[in-house]
N, C-alpha and C positions, 0 to 999 in steps of 0.2 A: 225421169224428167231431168233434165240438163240444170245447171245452175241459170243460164240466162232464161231459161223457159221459167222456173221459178220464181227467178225475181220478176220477170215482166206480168205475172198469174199476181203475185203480192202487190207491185204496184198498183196494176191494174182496178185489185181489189180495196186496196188502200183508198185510193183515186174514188173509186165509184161508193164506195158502200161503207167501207170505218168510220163510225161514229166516235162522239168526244171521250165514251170508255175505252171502246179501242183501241183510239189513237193517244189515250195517256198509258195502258199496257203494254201497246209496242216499245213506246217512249222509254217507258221501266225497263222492259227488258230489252232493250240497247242501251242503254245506261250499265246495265250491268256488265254485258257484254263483254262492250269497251273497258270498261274498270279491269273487267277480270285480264283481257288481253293486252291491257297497259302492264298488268302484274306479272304475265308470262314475260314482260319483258326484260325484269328489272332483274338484274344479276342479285343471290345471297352473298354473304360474306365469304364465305369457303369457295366460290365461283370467282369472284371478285381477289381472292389471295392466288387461285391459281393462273390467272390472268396475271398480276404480277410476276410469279414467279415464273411462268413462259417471257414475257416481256422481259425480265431480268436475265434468264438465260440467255436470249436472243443480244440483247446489249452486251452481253461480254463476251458471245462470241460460243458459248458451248454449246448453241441450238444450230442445227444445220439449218439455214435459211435458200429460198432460191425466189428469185422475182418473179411476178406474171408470165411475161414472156417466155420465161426458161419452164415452165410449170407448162407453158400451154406445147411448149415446142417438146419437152417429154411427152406428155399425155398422144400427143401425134404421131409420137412414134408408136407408142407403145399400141395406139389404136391402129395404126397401119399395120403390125404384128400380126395381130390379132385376124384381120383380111385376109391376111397371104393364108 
């Protein structure tokens, strides 16, 4: 079953037939969900130093940097390569 076939089976079900327990269990467990996927986002300390110390690097100059543009006009090549 697809993700949209899914969700539209849960709506559906939601819509027609969840009652007030239900519908405060769903509620719970998307509460949590959320909470938890807020927390995958949130950089720790030692992630957060070395984000620093790339951004440091890159400021003075010892990180080899290159823009979008030059990033996508390599990747073009390297993908045309690859064809031949």
């Amino acid at each position: 079953m697809t993700s949209i076939q899914l969700r539209k089976k849960v709506t559906h079900f939601i819509e027609e037939k969840a009652d007030d327990t239900l519908l405060k269990m769903i509620y719970a467990l998307m509460k949590t969900y959320s909470e938890e996927k807020q927390n995958d986002l949130e950089l720790s300390p030692e992630q957060w130093a070395e984000v620093d110390r790339r951004r440091n690097e890159m400021r003075s100059g010892k990180a080899k940097t290159i823009t979008h543009p030059e990033l996508m006009k390599s990747l073009k090549a390297k993908l045309n390569r690859i064809k031949k």
